[in-house]
C-alpha positions in Angstrom: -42.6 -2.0 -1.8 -40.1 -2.9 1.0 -39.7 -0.3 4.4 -37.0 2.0 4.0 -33.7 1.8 6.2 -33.8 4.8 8.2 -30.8 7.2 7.5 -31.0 9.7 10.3 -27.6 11.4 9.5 -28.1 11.5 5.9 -31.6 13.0 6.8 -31.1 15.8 9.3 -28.3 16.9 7.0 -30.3 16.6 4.2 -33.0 18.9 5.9 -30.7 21.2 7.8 -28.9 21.8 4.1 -32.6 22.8 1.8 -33.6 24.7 5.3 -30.3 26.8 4.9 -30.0 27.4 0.8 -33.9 26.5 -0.5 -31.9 27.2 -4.1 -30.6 23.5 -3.5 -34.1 22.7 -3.5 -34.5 23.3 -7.1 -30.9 21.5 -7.8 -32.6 18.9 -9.5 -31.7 15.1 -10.3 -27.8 15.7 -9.0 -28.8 16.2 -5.8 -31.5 13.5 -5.4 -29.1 11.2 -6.3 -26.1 12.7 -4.2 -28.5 12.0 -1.4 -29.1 8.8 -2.0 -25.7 7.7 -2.3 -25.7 9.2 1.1 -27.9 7.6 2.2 -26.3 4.1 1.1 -23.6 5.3 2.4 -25.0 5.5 6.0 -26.6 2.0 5.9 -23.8 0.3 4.9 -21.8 2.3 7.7 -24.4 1.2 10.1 -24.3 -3.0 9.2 -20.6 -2.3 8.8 -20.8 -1.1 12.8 -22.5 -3.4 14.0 -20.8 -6.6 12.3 -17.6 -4.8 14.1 -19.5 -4.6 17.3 -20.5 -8.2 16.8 -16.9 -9.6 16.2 -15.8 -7.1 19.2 -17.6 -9.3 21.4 -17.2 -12.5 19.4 -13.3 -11.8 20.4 -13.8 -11.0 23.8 -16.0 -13.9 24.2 -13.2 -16.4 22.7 -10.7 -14.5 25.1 -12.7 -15.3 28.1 -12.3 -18.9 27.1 -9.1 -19.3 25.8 -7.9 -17.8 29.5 -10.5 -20.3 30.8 -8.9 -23.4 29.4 -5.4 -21.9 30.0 -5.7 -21.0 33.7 -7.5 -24.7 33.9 -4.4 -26.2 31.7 -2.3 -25.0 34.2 -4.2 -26.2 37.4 -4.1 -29.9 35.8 -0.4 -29.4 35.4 0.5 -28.4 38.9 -2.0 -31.2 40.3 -0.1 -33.6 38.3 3.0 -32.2 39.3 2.0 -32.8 43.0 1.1 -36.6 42.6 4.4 -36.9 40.7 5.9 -35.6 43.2 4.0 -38.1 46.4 4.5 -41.0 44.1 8.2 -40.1 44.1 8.2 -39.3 47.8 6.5 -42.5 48.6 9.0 -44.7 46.3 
């Protein structure tokens, strides 16, 4: 049998609900499988998170570069604009 994913959220509500009302306790199936869905719910949150956190930097990481090669791009223009300029001076 595999480890569970922990579900903090879905378990401190979980707890903080059967501490409040232990009549929930006896709610039967319903309820087991309510929290369940919960609790799929919050893992899927979770990887959904953190493959947005991932792409988040993924982007900023590509931005970095693209401003790289841009501000670079434009450095090799002027340069070439220079010796253009000496070769045209000189002629």
């Amino acid at each position: 049998m595999s480890t569970p994913i922990p579900t903090p959220r879905t378990d401190a509500a979980w707890a903080k609900t059967f501490e409040e009302n232990e009549d929930q306790c006896r709610a039967g199936n319903a309820a087991t499988d309510m929290r369940d869905e919960c609790a799929t719910l919050e893992r899927e949150l979770t990887a959904l998170t953190a493959e947005r956190d991932q792409l988040r930097a993924d982007c900023e990481n590509e931005t970095k570069w693209a401003a790289h090669y841009l501000a670079q791009s434009i450095a090799d223009k002027a340069r070439a604009e220079r010796v253009e300029a000496k070769l045209g001076a000189a002629s």
